[in-house]
C-alpha positions as CSV (number, residue, x, y, z in Angstrom):
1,X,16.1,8.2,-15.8
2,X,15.7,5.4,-18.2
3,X,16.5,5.8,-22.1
4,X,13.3,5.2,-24.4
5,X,13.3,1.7,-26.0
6,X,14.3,2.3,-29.4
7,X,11.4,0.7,-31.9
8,X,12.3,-2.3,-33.9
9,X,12.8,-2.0,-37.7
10,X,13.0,-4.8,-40.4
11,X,13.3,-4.4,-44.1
12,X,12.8,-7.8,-46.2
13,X,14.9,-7.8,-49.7
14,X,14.7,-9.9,-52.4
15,X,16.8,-10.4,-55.4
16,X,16.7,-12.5,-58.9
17,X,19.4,-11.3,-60.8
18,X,17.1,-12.8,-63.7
19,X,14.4,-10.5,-63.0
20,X,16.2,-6.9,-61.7
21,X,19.0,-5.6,-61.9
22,X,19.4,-5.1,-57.9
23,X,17.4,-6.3,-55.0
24,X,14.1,-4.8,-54.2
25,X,12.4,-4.1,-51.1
26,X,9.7,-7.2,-50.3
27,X,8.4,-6.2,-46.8
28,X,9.2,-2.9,-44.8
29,X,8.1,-1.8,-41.1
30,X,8.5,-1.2,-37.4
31,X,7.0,-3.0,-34.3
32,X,4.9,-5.2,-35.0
33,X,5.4,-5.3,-38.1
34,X,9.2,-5.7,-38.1
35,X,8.6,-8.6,-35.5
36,X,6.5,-10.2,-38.3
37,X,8.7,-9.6,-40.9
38,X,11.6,-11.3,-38.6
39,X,9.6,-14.2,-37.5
40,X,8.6,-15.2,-40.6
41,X,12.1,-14.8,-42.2
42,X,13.2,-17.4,-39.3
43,X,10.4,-19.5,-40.0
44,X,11.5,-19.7,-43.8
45,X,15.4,-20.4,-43.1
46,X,16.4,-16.9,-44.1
47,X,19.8,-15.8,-42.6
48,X,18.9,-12.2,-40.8
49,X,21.6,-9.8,-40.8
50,X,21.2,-7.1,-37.9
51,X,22.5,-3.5,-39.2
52,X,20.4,-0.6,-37.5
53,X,22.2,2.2,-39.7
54,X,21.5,0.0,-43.1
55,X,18.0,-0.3,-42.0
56,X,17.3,3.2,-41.4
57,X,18.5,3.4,-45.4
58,X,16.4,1.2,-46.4
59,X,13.1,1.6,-44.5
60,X,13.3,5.1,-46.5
61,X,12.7,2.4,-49.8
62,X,9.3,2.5,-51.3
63,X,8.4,-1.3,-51.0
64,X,8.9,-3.0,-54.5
65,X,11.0,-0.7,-55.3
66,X,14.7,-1.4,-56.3
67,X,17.8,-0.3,-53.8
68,X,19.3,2.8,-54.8
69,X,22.9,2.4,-56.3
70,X,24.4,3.9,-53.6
71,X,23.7,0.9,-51.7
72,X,24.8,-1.6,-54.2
73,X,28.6,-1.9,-52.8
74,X,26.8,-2.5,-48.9
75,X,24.0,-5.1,-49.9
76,X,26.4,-6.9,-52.1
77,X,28.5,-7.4,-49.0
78,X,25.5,-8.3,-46.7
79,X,24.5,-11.0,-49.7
80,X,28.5,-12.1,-50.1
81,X,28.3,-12.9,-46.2
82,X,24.6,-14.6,-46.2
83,X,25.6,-17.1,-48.9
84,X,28.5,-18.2,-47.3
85,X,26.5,-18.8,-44.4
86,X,24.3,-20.5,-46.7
87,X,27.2,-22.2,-47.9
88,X,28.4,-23.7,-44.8
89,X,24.9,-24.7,-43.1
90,X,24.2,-27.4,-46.4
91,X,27.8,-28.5,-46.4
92,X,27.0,-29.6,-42.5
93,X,23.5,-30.9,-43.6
94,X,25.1,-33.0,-46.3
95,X,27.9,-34.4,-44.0
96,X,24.6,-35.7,-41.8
């Protein structure tokens, strides 16, 4: 018997540190909506970081809405990792 195809889920944050005090939910949704939200994140440059359990948290965020604080410690290392990617990609640009 095959398993069910689980549906895919994308939540979009954004944060300005100058405008909130924590990243807020830009884009939420499953199927084709995720796929949206995924392609257009790729289309834009923006690192994706795949983490099922952390999108099931924050799916349950109303969109524009802030991340609770119990995910402060969780997002701040999925932001510590995307800016080193970040990081690294324009140090390889700039040695072009």
């Amino acid at each position: 018997m095959e398993k069910p195809k689980k549906s895919l889920k994308a939540v979009a944050l954004s944060y300005d540190e100058k405008k909130a005090a924590a990243p807020q939910v830009l884009a939420s949704g499953s199927g084709l909506v995720a796929e949206t939200i995924i392609e257009r994140a790729k289309e834009a440059g923006i690192h994706i970081q795949e983490n099922p359990d952390l999108v099931e948290l924050l799916a349950k965020v109303p969109i524009g809405e802030q991340i609770p604080p119990e995910l402060y410690q969780t997002i701040a290392e999925v932001l510590a990792f995307v800016y080193s990617v970040n990081d690294r990609f324009k140090q390889k640009l700039e040695q072009k």
